[in-house]
CHARMM internal coordinates of N, CA and C (Angstrom, degrees):
IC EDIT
DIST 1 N 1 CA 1.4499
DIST 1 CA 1 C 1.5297
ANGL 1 N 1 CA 1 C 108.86
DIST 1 C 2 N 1.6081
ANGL 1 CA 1 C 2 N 112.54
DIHE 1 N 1 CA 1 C 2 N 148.45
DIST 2 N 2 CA 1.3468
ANGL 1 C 2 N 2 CA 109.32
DIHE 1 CA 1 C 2 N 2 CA 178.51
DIST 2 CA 2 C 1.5048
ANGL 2 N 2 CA 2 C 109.89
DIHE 1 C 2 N 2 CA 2 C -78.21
DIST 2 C 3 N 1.3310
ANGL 2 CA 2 C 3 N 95.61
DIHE 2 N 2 CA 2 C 3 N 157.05
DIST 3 N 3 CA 1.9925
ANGL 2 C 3 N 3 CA 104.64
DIHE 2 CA 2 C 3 N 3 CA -179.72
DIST 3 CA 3 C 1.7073
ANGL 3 N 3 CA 3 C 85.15
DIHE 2 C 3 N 3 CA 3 C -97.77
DIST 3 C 4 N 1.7800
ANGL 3 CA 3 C 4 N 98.95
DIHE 3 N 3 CA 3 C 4 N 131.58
DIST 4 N 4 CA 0.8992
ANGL 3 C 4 N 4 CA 102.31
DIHE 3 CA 3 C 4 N 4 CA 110.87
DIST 4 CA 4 C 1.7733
ANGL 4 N 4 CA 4 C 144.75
DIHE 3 C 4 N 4 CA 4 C 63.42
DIST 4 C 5 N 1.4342
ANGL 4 CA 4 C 5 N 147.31
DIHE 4 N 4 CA 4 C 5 N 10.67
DIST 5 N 5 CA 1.6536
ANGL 4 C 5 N 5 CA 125.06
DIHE 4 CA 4 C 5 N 5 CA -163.64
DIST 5 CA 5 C 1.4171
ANGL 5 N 5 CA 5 C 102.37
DIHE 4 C 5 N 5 CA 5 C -76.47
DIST 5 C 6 N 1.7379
ANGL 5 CA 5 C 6 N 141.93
DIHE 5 N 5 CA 5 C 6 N -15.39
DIST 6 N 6 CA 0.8108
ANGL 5 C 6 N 6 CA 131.51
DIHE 5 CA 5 C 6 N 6 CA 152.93
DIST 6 CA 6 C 1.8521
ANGL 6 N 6 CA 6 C 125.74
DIHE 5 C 6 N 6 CA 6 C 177.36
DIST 6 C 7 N 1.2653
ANGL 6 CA 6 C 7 N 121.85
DIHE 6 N 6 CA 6 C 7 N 148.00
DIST 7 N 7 CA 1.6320
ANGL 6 C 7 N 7 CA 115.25
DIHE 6 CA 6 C 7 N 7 CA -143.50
DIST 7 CA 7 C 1.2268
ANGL 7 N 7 CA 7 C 104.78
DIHE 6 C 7 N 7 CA 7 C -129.03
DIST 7 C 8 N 1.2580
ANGL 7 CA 7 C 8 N 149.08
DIHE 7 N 7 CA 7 C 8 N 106.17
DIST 8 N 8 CA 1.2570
ANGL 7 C 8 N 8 CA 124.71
DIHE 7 CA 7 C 8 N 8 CA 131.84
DIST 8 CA 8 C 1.3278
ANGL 8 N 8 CA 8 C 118.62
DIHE 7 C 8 N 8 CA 8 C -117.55
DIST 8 C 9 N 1.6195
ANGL 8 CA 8 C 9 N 110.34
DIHE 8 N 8 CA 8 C 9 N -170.93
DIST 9 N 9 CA 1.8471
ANGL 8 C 9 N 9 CA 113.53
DIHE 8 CA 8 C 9 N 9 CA -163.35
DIST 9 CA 9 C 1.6716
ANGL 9 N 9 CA 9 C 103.75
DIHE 8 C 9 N 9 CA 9 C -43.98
DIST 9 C 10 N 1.5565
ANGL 9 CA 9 C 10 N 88.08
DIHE 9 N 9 CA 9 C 10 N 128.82
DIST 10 N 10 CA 1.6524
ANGL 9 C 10 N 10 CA 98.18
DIHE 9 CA 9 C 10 N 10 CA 173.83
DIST 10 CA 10 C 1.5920
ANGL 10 N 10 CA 10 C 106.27
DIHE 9 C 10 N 10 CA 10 C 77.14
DIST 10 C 11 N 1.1031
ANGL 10 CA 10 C 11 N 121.30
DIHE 10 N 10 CA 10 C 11 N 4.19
DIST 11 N 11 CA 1.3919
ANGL 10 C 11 N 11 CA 95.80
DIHE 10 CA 10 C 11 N 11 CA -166.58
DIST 11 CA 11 C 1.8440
ANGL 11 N 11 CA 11 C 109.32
DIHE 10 C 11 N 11 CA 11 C -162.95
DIST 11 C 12 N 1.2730
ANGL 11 CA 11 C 12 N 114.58
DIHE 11 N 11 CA 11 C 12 N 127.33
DIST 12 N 12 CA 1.5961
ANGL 11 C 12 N 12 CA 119.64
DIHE 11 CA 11 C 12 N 12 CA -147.01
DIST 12 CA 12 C 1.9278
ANGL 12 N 12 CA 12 C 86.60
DIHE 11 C 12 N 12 CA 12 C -126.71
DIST 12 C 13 N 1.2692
ANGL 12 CA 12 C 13 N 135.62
DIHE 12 N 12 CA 12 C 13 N 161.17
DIST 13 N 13 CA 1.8094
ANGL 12 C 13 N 13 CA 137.05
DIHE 12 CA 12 C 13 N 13 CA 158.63
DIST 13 CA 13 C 1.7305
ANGL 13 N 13 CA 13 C 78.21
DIHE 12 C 13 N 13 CA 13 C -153.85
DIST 13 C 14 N 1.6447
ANGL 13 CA 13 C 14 N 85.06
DIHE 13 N 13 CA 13 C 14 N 138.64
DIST 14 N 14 CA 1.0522
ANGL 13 C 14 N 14 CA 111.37
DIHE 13 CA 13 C 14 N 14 CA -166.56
DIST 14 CA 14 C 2.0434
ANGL 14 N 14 CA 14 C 77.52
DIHE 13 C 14 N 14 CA 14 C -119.84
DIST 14 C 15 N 1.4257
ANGL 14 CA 14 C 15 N 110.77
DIHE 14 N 14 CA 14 C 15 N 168.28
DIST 15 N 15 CA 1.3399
ANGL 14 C 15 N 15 CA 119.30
DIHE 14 CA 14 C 15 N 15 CA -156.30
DIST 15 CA 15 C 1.8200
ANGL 15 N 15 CA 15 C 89.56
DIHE 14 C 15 N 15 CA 15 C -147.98
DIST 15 C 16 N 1.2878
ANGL 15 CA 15 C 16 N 113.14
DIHE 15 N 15 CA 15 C 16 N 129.54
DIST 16 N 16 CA 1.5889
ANGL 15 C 16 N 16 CA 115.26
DIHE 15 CA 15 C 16 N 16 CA -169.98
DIST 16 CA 16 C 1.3575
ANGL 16 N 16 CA 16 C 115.71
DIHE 15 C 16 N 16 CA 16 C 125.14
DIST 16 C 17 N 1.1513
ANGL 16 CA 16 C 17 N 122.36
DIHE 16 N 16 CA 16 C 17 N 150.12
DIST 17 N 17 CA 1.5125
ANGL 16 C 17 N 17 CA 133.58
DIHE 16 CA 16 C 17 N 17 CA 139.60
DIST 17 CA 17 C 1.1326
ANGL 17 N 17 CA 17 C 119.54
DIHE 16 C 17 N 17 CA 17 C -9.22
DIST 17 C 18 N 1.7847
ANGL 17 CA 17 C 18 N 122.88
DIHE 17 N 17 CA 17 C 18 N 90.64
DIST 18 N 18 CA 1.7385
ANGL 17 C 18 N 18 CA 110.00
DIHE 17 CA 17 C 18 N 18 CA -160.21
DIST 18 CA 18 C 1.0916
ANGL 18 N 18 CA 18 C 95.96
DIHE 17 C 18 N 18 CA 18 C -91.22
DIST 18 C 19 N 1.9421
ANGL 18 CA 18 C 19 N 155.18
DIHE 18 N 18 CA 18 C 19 N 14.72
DIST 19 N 19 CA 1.3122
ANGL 18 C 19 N 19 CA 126.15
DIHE 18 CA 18 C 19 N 19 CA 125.06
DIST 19 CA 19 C 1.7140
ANGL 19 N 19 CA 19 C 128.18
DIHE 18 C 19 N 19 CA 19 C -45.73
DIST 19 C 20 N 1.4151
ANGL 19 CA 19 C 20 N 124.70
DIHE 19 N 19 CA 19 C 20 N -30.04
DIST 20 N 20 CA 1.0208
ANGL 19 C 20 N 20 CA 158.34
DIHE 19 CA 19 C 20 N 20 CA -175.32
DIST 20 CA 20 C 1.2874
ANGL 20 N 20 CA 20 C 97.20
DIHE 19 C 20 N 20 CA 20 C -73.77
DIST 20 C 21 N 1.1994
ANGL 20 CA 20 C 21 N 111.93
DIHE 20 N 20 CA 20 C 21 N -85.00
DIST 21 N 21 CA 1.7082
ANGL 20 C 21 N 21 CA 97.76
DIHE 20 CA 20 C 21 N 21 CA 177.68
DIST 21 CA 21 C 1.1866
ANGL 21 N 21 CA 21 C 145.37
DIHE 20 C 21 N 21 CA 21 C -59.17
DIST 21 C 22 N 1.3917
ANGL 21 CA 21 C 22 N 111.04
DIHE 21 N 21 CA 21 C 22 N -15.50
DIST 22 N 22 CA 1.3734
ANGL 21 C 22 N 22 CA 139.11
DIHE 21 CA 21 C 22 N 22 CA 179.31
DIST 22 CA 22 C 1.8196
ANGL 22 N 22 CA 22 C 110.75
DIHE 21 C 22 N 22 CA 22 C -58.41
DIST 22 C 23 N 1.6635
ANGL 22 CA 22 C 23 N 94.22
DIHE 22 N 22 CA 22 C 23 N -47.83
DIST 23 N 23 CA 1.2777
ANGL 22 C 23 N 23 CA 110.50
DIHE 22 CA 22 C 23 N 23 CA 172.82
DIST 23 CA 23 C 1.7729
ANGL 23 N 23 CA 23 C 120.96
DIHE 22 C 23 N 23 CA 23 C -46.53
DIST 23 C 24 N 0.9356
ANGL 23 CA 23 C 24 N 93.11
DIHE 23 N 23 CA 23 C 24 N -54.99
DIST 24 N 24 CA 1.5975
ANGL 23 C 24 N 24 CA 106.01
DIHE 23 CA 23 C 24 N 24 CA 177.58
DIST 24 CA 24 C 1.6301
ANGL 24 N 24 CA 24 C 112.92
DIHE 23 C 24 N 24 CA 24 C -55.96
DIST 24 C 25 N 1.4331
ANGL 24 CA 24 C 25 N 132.69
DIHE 24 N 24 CA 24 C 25 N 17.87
DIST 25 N 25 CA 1.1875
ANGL 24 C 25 N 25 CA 130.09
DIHE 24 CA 24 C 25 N 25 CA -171.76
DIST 25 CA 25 C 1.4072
ANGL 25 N 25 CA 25 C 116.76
DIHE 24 C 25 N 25 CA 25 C -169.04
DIST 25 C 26 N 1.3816
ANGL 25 CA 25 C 26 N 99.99
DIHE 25 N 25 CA 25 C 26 N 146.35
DIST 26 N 26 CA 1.8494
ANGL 25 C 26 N 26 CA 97.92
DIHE 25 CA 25 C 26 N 26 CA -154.52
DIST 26 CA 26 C 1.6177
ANGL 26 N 26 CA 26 C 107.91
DIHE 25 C 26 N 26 CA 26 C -69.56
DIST 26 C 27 N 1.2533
ANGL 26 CA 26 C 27 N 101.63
DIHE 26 N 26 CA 26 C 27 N -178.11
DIST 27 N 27 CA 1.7864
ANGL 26 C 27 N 27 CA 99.57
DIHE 26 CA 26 C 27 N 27 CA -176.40
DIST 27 CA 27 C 1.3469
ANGL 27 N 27 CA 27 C 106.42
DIHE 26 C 27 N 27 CA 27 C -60.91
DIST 27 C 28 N 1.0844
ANGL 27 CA 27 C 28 N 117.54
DIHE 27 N 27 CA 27 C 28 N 174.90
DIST 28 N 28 CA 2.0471
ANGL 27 C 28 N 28 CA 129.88
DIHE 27 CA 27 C 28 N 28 CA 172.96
DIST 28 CA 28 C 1.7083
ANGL 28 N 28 CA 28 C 104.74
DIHE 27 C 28 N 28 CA 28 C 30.50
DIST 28 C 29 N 1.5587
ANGL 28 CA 28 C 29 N 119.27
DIHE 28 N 28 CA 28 C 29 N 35.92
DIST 29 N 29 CA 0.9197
ANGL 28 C 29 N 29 CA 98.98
DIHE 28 CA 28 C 29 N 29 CA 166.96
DIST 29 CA 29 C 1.9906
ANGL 29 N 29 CA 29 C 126.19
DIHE 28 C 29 N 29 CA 29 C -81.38
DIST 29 C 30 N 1.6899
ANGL 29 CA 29 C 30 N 96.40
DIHE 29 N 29 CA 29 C 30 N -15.20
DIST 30 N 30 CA 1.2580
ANGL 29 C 30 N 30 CA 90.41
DIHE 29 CA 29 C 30 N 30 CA -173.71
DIST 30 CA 30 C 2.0505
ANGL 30 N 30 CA 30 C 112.51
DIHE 29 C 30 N 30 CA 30 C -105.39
DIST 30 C 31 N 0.9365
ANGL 30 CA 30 C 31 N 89.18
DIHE 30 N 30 CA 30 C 31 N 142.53
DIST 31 N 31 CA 1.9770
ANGL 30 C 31 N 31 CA 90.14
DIHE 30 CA 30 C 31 N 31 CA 155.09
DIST 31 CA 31 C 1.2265
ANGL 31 N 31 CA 31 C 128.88
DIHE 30 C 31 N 31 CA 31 C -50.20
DIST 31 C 32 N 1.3863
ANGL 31 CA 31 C 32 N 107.77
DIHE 31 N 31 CA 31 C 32 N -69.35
DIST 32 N 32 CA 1.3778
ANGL 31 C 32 N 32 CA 131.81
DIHE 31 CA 31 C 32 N 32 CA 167.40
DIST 32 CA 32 C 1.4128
ANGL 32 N 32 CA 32 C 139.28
DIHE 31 C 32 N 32 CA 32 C -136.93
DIST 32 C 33 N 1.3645
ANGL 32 CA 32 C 33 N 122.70
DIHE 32 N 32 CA 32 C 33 N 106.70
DIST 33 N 33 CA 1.3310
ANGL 32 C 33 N 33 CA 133.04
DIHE 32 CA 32 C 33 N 33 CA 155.40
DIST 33 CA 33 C 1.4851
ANGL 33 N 33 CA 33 C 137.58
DIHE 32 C 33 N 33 CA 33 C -69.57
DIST 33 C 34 N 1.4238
ANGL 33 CA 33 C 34 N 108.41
DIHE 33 N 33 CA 33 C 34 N 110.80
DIST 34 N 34 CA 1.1905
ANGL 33 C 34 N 34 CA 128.34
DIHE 33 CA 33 C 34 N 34 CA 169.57
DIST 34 CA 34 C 1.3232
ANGL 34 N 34 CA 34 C 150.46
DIHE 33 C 34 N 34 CA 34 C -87.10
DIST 34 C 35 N 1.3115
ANGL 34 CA 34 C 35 N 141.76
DIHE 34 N 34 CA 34 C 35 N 72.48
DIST 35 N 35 CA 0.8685
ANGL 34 C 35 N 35 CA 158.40
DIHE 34 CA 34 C 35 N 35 CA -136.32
DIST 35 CA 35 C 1.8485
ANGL 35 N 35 CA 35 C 121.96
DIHE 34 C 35 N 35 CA 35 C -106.09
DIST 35 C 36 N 1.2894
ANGL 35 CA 35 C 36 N 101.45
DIHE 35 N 35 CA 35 C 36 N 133.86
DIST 36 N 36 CA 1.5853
ANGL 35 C 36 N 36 CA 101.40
DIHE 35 CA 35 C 36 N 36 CA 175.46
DIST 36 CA 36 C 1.6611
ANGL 36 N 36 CA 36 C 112.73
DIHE 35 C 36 N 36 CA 36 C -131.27
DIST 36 C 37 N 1.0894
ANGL 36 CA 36 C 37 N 100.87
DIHE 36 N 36 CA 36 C 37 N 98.57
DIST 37 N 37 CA 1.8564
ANGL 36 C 37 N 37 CA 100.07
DIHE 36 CA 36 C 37 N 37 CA -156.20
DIST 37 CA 37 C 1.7254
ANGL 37 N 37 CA 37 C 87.62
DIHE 36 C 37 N 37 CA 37 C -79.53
DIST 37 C 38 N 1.1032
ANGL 37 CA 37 C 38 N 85.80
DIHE 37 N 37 CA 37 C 38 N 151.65
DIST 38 N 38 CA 1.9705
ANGL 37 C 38 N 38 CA 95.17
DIHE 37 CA 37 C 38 N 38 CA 156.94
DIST 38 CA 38 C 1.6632
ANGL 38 N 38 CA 38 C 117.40
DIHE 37 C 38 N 38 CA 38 C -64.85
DIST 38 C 39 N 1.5132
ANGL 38 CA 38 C 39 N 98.26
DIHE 38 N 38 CA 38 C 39 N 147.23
DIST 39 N 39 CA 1.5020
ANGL 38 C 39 N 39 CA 89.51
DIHE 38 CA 38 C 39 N 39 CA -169.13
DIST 39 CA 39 C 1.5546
ANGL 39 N 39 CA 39 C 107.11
DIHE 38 C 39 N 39 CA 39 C -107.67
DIST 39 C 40 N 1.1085
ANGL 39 CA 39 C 40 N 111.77
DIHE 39 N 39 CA 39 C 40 N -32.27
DIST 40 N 40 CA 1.7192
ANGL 39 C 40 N 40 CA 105.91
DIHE 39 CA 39 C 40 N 40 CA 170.19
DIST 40 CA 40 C 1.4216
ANGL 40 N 40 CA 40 C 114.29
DIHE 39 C 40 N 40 CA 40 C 56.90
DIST 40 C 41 N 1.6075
ANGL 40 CA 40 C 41 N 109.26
DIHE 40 N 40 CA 40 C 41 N 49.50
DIST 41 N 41 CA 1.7659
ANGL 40 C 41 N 41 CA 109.91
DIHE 40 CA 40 C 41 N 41 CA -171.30
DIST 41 CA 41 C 1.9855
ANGL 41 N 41 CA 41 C 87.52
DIHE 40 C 41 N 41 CA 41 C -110.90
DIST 41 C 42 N 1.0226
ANGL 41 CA 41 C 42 N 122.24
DIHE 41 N 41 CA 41 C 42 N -22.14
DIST 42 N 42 CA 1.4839
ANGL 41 C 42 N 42 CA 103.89
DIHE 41 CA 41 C 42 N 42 CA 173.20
DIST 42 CA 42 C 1.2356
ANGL 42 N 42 CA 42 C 105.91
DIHE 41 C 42 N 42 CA 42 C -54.41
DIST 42 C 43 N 1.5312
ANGL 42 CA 42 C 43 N 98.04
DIHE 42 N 42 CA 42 C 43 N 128.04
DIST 43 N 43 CA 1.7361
ANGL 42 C 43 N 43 CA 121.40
DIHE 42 CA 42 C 43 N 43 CA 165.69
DIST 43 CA 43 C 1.3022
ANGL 43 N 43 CA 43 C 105.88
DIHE 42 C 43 N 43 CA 43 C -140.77
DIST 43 C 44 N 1.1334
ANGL 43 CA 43 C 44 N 139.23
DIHE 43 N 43 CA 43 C 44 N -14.62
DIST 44 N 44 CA 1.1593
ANGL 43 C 44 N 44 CA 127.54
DIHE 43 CA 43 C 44 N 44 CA -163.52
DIST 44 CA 44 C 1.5209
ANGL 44 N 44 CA 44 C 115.44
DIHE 43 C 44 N 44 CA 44 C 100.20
DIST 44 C 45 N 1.5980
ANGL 44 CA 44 C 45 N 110.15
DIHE 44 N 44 CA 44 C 45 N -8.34
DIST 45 N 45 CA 1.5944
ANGL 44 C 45 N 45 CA 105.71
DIHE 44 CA 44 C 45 N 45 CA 173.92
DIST 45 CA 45 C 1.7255
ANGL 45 N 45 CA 45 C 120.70
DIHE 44 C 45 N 45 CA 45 C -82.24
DIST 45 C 46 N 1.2907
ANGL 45 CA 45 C 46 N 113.85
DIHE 45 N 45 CA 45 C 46 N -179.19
DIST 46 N 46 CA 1.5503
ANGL 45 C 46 N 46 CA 116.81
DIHE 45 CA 45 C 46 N 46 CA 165.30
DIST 46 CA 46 C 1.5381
ANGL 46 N 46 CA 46 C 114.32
DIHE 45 C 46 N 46 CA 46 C -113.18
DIST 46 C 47 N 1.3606
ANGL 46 CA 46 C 47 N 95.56
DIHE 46 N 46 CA 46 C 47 N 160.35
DIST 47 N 47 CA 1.2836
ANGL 46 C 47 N 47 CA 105.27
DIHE 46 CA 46 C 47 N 47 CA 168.49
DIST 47 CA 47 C 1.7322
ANGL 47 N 47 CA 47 C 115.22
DIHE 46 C 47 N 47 CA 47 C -129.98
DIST 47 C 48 N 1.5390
ANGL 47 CA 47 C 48 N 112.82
DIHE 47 N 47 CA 47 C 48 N 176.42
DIST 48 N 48 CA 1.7288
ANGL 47 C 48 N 48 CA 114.63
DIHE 47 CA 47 C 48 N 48 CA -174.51
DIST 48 CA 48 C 1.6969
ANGL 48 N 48 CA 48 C 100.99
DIHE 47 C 48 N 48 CA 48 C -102.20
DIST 48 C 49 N 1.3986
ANGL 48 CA 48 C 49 N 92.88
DIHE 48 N 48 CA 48 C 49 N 116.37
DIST 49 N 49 CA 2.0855
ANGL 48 C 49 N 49 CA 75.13
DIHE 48 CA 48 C 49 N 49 CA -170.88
DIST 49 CA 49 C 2.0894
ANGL 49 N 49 CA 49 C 82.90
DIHE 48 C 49 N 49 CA 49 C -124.71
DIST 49 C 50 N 1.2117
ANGL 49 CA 49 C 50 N 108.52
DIHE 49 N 49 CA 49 C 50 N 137.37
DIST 50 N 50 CA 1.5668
ANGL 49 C 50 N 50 CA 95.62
DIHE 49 CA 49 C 50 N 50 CA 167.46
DIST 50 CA 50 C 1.4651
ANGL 50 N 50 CA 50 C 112.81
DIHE 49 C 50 N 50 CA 50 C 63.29
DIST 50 C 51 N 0.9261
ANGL 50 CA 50 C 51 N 104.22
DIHE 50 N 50 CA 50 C 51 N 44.12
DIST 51 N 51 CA 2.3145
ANGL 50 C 51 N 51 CA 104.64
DIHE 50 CA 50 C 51 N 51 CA -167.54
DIST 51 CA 51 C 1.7035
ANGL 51 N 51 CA 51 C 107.29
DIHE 50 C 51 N 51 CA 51 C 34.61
DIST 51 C 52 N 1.2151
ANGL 51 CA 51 C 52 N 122.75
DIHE 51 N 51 CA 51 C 52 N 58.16
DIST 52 N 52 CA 1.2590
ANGL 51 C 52 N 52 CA 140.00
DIHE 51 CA 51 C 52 N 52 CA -167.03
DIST 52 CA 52 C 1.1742
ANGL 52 N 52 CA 52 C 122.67
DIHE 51 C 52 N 52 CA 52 C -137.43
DIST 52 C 53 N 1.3702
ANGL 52 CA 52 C 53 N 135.64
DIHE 52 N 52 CA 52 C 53 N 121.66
DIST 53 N 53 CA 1.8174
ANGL 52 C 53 N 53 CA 107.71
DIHE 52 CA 52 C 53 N 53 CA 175.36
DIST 53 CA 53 C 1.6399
ANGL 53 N 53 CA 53 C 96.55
DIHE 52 C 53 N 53 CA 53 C -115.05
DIST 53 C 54 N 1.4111
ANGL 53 CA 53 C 54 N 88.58
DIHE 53 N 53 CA 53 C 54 N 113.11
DIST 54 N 54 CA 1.8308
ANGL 53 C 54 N 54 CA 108.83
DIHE 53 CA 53 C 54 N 54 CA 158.45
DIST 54 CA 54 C 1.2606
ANGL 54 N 54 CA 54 C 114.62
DIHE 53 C 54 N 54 CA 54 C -112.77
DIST 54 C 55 N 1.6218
ANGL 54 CA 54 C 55 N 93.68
DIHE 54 N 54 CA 54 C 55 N 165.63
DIST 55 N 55 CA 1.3874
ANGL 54 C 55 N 55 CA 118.68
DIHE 54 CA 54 C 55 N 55 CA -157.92
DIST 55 CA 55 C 2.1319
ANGL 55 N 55 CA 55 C 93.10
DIHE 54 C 55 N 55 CA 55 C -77.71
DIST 55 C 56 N 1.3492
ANGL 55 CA 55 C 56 N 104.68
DIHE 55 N 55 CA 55 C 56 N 136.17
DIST 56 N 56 CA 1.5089
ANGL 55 C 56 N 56 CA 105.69
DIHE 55 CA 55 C 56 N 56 CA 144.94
DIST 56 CA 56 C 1.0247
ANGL 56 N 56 CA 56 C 131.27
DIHE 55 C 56 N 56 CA 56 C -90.68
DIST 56 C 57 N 1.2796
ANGL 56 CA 56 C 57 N 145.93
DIHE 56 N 56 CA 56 C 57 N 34.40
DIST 57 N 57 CA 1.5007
ANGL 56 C 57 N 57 CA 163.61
DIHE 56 CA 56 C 57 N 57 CA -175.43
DIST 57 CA 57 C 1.3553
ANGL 57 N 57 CA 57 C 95.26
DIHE 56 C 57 N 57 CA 57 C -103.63
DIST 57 C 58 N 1.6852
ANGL 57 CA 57 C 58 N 123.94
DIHE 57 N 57 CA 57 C 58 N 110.44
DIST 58 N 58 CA 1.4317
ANGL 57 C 58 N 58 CA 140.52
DIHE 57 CA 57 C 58 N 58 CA 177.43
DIST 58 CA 58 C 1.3471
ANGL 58 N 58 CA 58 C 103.14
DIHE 57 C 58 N 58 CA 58 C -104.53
DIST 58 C 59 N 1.1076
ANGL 58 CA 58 C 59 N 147.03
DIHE 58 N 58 CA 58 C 59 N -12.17
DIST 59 N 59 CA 1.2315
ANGL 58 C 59 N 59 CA 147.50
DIHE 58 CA 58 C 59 N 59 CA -151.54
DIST 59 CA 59 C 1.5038
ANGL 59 N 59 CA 59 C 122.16
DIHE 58 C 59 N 59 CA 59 C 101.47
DIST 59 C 60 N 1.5624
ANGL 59 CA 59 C 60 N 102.68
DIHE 59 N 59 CA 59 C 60 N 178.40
DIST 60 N 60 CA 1.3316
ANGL 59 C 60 N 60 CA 115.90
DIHE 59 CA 59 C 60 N 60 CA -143.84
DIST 60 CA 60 C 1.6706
ANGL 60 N 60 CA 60 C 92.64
DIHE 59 C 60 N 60 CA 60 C -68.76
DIST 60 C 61 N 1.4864
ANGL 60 CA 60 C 61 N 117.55
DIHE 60 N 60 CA 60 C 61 N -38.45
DIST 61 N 61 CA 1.7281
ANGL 60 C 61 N 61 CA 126.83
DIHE 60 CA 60 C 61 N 61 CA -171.51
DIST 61 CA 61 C 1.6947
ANGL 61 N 61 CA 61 C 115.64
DIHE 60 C 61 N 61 CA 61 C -74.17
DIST 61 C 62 N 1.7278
ANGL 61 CA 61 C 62 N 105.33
DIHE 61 N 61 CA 61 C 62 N 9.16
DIST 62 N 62 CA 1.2077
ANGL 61 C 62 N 62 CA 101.09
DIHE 61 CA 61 C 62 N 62 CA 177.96
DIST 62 CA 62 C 1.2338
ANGL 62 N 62 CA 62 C 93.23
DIHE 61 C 62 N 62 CA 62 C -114.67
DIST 62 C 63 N 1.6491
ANGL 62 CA 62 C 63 N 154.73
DIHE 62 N 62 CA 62 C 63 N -34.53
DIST 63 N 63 CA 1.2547
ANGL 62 C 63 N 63 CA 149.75
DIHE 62 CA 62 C 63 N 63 CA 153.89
DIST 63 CA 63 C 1.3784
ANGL 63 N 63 CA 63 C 124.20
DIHE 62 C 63 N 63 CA 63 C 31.82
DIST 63 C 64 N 1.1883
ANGL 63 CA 63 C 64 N 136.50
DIHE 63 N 63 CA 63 C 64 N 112.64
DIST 64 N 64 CA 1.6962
ANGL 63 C 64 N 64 CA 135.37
DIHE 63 CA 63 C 64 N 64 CA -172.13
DIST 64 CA 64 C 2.3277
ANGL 64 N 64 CA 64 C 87.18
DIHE 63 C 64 N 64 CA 64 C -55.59
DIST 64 C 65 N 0.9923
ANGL 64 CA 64 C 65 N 100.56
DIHE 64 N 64 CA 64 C 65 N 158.54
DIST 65 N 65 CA 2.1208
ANGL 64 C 65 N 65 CA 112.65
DIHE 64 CA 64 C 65 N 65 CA 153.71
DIST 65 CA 65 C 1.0795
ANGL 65 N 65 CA 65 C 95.78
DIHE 64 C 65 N 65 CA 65 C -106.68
DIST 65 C 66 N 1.5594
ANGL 65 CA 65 C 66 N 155.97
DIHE 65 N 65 CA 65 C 66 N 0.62
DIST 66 N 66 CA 1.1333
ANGL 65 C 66 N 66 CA 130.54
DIHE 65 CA 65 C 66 N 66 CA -117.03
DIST 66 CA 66 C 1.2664
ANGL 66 N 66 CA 66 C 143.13
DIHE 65 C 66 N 66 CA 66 C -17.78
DIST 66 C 67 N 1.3268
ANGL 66 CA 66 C 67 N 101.30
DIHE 66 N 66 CA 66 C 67 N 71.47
DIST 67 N 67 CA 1.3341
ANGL 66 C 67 N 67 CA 134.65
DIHE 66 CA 66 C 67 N 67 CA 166.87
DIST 67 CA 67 C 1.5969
ANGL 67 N 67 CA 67 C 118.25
DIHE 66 C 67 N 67 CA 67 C -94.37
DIST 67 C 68 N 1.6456
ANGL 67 CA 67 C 68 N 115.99
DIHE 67 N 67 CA 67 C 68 N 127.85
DIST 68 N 68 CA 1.7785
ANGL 67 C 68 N 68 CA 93.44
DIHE 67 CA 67 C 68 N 68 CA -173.54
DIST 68 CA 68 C 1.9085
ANGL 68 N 68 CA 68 C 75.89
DIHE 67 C 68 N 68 CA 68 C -106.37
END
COOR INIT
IC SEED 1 N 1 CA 1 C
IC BUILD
C-alpha cells in the first residue's frame, strides 16, 4: 500500500503518478481526485497573453517527450 505524502481529519494527498496510485486501491474508494498533470506545452511557440505575444517556453522540465 502507498504511504501516505500527507493526512489530516478528512483528508489524505497521496504524492505520485495518480494512474499509479490509483492502482493501489479498490474501485470507489475515493470522493475526490485531484490531479495536476504535466503540461508539456514548451515548443518553442507563442502565445497572445494581455494584447502581447509571449513566449510559451517554461523551461527545459516542461518540454513535449512526444508522448500524447
Amino acid at each position: 500500500m502507498i504511504k501516505p505524502y500527507y493526512r489530516k481529519k478528512g483528508f489524505t494527498l497521496y504524492l505520485g503518478d495518480c494512474l499509479e496510485v490509483l492502482k493501489e486501491f479498490p474501485e470507489n474508494h475515493f470522493d475526490m481526485v485531484f490531479a495536476d498533470p504535466p503540461y508539456h506545452l514548451s515548443n518553442g511557440g507563442f502565445t497572445c497573453h494581455a494584447g502581447r505575444r509571449v513566449s510559451v517556453n517554461k523551461g527545459k522540465w516542461d518540454e513535449s517527450r512526444g508522448k500524447i
